[in-house]
C-alpha positions as CSV (number, residue, x, y, z in Angstrom):
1,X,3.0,31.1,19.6
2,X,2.0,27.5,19.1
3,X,-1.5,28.3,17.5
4,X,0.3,30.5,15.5
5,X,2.6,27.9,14.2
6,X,-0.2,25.3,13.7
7,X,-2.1,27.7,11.5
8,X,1.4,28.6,9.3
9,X,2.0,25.4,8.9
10,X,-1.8,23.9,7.7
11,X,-1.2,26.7,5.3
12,X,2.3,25.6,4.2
13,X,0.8,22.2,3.9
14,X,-2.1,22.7,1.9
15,X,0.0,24.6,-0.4
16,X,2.4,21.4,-0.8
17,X,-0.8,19.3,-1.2
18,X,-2.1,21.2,-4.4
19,X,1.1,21.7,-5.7
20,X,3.8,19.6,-5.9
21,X,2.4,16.5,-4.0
22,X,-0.2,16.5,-6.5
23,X,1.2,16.4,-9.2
24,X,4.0,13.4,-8.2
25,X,1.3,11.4,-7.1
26,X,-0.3,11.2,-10.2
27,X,1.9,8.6,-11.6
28,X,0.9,6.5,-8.8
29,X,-2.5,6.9,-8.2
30,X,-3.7,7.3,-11.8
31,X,-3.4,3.4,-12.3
32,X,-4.9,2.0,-9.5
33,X,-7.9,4.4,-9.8
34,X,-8.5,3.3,-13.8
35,X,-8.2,-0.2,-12.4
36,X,-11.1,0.3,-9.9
37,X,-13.7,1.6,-13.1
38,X,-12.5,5.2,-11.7
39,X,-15.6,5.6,-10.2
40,X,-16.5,7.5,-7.0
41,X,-16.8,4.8,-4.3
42,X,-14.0,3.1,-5.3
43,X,-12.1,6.2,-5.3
44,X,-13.0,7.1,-2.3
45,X,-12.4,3.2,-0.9
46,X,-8.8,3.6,-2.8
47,X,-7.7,7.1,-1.6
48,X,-9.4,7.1,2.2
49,X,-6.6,4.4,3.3
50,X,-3.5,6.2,1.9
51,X,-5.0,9.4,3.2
52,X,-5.1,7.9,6.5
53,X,-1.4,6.5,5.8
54,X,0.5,10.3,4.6
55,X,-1.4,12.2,8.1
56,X,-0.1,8.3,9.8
57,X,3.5,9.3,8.6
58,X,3.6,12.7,9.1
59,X,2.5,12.2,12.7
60,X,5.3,9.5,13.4
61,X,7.8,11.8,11.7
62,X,7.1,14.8,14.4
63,X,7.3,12.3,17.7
64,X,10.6,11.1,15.6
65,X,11.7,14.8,15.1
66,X,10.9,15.1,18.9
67,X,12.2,12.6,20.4
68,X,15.7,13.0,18.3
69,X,16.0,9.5,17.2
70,X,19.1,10.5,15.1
71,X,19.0,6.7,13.4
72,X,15.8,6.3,12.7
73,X,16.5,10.1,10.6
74,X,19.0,9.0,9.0
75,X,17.1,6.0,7.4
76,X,14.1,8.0,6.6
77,X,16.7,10.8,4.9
78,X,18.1,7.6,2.5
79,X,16.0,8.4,-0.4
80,X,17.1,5.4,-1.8
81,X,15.8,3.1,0.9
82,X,12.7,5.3,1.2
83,X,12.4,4.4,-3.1
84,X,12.9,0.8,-2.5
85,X,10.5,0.4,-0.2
86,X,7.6,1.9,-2.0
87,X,8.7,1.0,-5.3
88,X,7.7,-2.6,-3.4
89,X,4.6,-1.7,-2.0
90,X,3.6,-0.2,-5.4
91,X,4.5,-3.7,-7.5
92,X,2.4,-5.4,-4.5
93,X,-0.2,-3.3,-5.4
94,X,0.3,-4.3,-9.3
95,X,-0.3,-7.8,-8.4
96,X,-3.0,-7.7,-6.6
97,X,-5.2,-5.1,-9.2
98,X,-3.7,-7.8,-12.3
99,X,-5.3,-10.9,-10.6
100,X,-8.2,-9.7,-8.9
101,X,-8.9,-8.2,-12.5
102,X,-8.4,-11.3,-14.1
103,X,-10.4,-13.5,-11.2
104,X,-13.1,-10.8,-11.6
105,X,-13.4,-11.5,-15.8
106,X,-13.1,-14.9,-15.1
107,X,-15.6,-15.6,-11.9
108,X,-18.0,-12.3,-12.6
109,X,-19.5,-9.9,-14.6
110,X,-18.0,-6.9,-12.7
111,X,-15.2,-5.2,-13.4
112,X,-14.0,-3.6,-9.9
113,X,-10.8,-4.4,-8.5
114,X,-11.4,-4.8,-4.5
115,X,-8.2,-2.9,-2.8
116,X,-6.8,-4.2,0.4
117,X,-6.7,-1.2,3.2
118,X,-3.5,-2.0,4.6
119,X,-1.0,-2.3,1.2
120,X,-2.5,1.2,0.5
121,X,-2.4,2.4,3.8
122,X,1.5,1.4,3.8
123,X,1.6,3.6,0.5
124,X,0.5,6.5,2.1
125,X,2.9,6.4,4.8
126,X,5.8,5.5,2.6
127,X,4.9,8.9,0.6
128,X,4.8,10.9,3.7
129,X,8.6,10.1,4.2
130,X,9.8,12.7,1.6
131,X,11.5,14.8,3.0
132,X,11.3,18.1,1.1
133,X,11.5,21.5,2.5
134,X,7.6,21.8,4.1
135,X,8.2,18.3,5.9
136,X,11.4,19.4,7.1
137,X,9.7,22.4,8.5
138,X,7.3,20.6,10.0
139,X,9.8,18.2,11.9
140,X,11.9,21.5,12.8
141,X,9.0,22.7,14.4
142,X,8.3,19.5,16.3
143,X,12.0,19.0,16.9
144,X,11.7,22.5,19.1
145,X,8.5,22.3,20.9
146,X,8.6,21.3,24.4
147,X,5.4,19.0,23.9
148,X,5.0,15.7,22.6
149,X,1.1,16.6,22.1
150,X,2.1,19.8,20.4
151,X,4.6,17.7,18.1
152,X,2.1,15.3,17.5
153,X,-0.5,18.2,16.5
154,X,2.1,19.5,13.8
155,X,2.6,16.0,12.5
156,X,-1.7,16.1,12.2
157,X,-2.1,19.7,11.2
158,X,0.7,19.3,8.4
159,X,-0.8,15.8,7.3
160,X,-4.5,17.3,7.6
161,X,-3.5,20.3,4.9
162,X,-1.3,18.4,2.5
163,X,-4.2,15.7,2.1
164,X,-7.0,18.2,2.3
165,X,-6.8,19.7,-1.4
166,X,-5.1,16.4,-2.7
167,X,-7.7,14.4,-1.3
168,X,-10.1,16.3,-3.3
169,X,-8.5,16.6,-6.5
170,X,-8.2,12.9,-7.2
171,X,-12.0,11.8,-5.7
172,X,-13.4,14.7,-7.4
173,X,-11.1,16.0,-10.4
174,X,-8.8,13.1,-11.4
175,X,-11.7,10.2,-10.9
176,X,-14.1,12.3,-13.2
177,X,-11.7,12.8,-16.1
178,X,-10.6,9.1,-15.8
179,X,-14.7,7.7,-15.8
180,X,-15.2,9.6,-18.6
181,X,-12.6,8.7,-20.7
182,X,-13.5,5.2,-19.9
183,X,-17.4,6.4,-21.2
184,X,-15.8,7.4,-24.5
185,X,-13.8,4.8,-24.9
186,X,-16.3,2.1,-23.8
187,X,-15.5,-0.5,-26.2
188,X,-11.8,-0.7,-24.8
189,X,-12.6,-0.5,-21.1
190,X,-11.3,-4.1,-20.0
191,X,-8.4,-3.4,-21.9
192,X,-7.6,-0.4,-20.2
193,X,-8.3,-1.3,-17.0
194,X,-5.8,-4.4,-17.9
195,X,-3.4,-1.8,-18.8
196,X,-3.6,-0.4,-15.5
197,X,-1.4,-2.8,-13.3
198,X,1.5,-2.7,-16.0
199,X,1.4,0.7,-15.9
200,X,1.7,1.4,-12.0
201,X,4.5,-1.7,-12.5
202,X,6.2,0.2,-14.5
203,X,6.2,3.2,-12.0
204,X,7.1,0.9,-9.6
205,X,10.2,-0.1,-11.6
206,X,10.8,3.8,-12.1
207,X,10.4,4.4,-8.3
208,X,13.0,1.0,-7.8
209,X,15.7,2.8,-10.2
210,X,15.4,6.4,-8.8
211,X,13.4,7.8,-11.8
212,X,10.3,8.9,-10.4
213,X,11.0,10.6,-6.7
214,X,7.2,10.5,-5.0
């Protein structure tokens, strides 16, 4: 039965990940990937750590579906909380891409936009605590199994597929449109990658006031 489960669910998951996931993460991630020259290493440097942080969340979310804690639910169920906390992490991240971008143009010739592991891991977790109908399947599942190994392998499983196909469309897809738009527009590259911190400012400010659910 539990096998059984694990494999429903990866496929549950992978269908959130290339769907709906996708699509509400672009806002977010768009930014911070034209801010790193959108190319493949600093993709993969930008979207590893908030990888690790969603599978992170979703993991903590099953021992917390296991284990009952009925307060620590109802905090994570207060989208409101959930949007104030990430909105901050996401106007942290702002920041720190605006002035390592204008240290870089001031101290170097390179453009890149080094990316601290731990505010982006903290991103990833943060969007793991939506709490749509596939996460709430998830942490029914781990709610009723009499394991917490087998809880913790749903929290895994789930955060394994709803990465997988995400994971790949912004290295692969998303980084490729974004480096060559940058090629054709060349001439306006340090502008745009200027533009990229007010931009994920401003979805921070969306994210503070409830317009933008992630």
């Amino acid at each position: 039965m539990e096998p059984l489960a694990l494999l429903s669910l990866f496929i549950i998951a992978l269908s959130y990940g290339a769907t709906a996931c996708m699509l509400t993460c672009m806002p977010l991630l768009s930014p911070i990937l034209l801010a790193n020259s959108a190319t493949r290493q600093q993709s993969l440097r930008v979207l590893l750590p908030i990888s690790l942080g969603r599978i992170s969340g979703y993991i903590a979310l099953s021992v917390v579906a296991y284990y009952g804690a009925t307060m620590i639910k109802s905090l994570i169920s207060d989208t409101t909380l959930m949007g104030y906390l990430l909105g901050s992490v996401t106007l942290i991240l702002a920041g720190r891409l605006w002035f390592s971008l204008r240290t870089s143009s001031c101290c170097s010739t390179s453009m890149q936009a080094p990316q601290e592991a731990i505010p982006l891991f903290m991103t990833g977790v943060f969007l793991s605590m939506s709490l749509c109908a596939p996460v709430i399947t998830m942490m029914t599942l781990s709610a009723t199994t009499p394991s917490l190994l087998w809880a913790i392998a749903y929290g895994f499983t789930f955060g394994l597929g709803a990465t997988l196909l995400w994971f790949l469309f912004f290295s692969v897809v998303l980084t490729a449109i974004l480096k060559e738009s940058l090629l054709h527009l060349s001439r306006y590259r340090v502008v745009l990658q200027h533009t990229a911190p007010i931009l994920l400012a401003g979805v921070a400010i969306a994210i503070f006031n409830g317009w933008i659910h992630l």
